[in-house]
N, C-alpha and C positions, 0 to 999 in steps of 0.2 A: 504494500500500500504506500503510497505518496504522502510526505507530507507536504500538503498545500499549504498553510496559513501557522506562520510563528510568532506569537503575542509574547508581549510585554508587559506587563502588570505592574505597577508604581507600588502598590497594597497588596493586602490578602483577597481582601472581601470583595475589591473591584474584580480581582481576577475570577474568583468564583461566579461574579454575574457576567462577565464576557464569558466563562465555559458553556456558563449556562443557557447565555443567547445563540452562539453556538451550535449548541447540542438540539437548542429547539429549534434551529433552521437548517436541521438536515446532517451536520458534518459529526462525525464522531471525533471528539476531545476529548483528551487527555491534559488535566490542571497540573503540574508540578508547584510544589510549595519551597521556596526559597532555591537558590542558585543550584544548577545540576551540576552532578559528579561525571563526571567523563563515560565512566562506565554505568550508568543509570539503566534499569532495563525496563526500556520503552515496551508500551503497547503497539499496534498497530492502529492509529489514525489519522486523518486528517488534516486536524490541527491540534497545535500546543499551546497551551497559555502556561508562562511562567509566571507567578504573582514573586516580587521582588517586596522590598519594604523600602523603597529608597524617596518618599513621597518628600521627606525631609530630612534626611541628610543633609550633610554639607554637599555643594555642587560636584566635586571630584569624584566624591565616591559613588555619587547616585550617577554620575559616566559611566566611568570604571564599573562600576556593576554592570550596569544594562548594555556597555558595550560588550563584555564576555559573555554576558547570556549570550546577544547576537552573533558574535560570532559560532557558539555551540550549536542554534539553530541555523545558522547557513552550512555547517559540517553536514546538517541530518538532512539537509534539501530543500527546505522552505521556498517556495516559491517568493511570495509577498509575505510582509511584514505587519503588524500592527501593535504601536504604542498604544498603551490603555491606560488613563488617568483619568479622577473623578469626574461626574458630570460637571462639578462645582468649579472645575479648573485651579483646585488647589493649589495654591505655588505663591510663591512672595516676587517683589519686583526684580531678587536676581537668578530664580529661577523654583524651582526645578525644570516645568516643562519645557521651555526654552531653551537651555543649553544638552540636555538630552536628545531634545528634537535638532539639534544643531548638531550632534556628533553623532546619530543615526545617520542622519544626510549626507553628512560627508564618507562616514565606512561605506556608505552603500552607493558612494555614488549616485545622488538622487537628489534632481535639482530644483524639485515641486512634489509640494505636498499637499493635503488638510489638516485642517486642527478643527474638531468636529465636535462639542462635550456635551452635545444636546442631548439629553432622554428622556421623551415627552412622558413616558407610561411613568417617570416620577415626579412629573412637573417639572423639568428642566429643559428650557427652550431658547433657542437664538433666533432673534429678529432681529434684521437693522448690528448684525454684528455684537446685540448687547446680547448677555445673558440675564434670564429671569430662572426665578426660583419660585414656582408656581404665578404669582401675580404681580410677584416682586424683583426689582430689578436686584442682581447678584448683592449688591452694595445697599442695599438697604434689606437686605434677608439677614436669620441669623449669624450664617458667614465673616457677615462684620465683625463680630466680636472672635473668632476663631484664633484660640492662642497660638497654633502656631502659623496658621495661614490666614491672617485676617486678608478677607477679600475686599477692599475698600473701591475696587474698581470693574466696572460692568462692562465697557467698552473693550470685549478682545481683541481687536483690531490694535488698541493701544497698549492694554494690559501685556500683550506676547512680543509686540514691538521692542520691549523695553528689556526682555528677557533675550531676544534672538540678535543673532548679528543680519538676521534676511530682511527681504522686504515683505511685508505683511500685509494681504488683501482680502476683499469679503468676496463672497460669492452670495448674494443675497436671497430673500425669499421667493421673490419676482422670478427671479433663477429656478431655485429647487422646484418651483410647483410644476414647472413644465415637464421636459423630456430629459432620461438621462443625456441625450446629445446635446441637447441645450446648456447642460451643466458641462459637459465637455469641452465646447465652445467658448466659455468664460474660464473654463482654466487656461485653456491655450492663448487665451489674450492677456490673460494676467500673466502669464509666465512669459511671453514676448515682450512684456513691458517690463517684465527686472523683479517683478514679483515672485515668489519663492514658496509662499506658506500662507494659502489662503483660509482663511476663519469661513465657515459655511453656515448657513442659515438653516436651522428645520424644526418648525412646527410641530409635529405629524410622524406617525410612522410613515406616512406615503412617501415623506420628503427625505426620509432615511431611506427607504427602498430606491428611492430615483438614484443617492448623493453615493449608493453603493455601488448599485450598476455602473455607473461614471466612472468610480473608482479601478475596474476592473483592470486597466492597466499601470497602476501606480505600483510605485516598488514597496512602497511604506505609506502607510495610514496612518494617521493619530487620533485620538478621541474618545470618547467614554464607551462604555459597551453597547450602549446604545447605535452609534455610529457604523457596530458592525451587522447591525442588524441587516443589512441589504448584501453584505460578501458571500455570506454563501451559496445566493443562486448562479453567482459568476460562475462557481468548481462546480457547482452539482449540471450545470451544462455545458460549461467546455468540457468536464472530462467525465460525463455521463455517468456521473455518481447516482445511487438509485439513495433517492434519501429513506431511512430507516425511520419507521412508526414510532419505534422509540427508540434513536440513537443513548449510546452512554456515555455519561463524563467518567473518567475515572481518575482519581486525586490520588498523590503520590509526594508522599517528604522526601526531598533530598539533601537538605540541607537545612 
């Protein structure tokens, strides 16, 4: 069996809800908990999500982690990639997400991205770039007060700006609601214009289903688990996966 799709998990708990979205759109996952050991004895599936702890580290180490995972899942074949951090965009103004998503990019050579943290099925939604938390913009949720990630700012467009050395663009709602070509189309002009790491807009699970299929030729993805909700009908049709009634996650410490 192939592995298609190699996740990165910032936390525990995210990565168990990315298996889990996962696991309910067809792909059999396999979660590893904390950094793998070279010799780990894999299952046969799909995808892997590794849940790391690196949401707040200091910036080096939360690299240095996430780039050894990466490396151990391009040994095993991963086709594409995907960063998983909270919906909430947890991070302070000199990173995490941002310089992690800035040293994926470059291992992988890969010169456009998403940053995607929407997930409507918990009240977390991007419009206009900003993020809300059910009816509240990020920065006036309880976020705010969050000892170690206080989110004092709503605007991702500006908030990842200030994290990344890239250029940073929307890809708006106007956008998502149409066609995945249509979200095609605005990457490929954001990323002719010098842009690098565009923030995407979505409502909706509709608007995740479009922003995945889009996705299907990107080397690396970012965003909350929510954002993978549209990746798996990419694998179950290009490579005529027959999806399983009831696929399984199976969880495994390594570390």
């Amino acid at each position: 069996m192939t592995l298609l799709l190699g996740c990165i998990a910032d936390d525990y708990t995210g990565a168990g809800d990315l298996a889990n979205t996962l696991v309910k759109s067809g792909l059999k996952t396999a979660q590893l908990i904390g950094k793998p050991h070279c010799d780990v004895n894999l299952p046969e599936v799909e995808a892997l999500v590794v849940a790391l702890k690196t949401r707040t580290k200091p910036v080096p180490a939360a690299v240095e982690e996430t780039l050894s995972v990466l490396q151990w899942l391009q040994k095993r074949g991963a086709n594409q990639f995907f960063f998983k951090y909270c919906s909430t965009f947890d991070s302070t103004t000199e990173g995490n997400i941002g310089p992690v998503l800035d040293a994926l990019m470059e291992r992988l050579n890969c010169d456009f991205t998403i940053a995607c943290p929407a997930f409507p099925a918990t009240g977390r939604t991007v419009y206009q770039g900003h993020l809300f938390v059910h009816n509240e913009l990020l920065s006036n949720s309880p976020m705010r007060n969050h000892p170690l990630t206080p989110m004092t700012e709503s605007n991702l467009v500006c908030l990842l700006s200030k994290q990344t050395r890239h250029e940073v663009g929307l890809i708006s709602t106007a956008i998502v609601e149409q066609r995945p070509e249509t979200i095609l189309t605005a990457m490929s002009e954001l990323q002719e214009s010098g842009v690098r790491i565009a923030i995407v807009d979505a409502l909706n699970d509709h608007h995740l289903m479009n922003i995945g299929a889009a996705c299907k030729n990107l080397k690396l993805i970012t965003g909350s688990s929510g954002a993978a909700l549209g990746l798996a009908n990419n694998f179950l049709t290009q490579f005529d996966i027959k999806s399983s009634k009831a696929p399984s996650k199976i969880s495994c410490v390594t570390g």
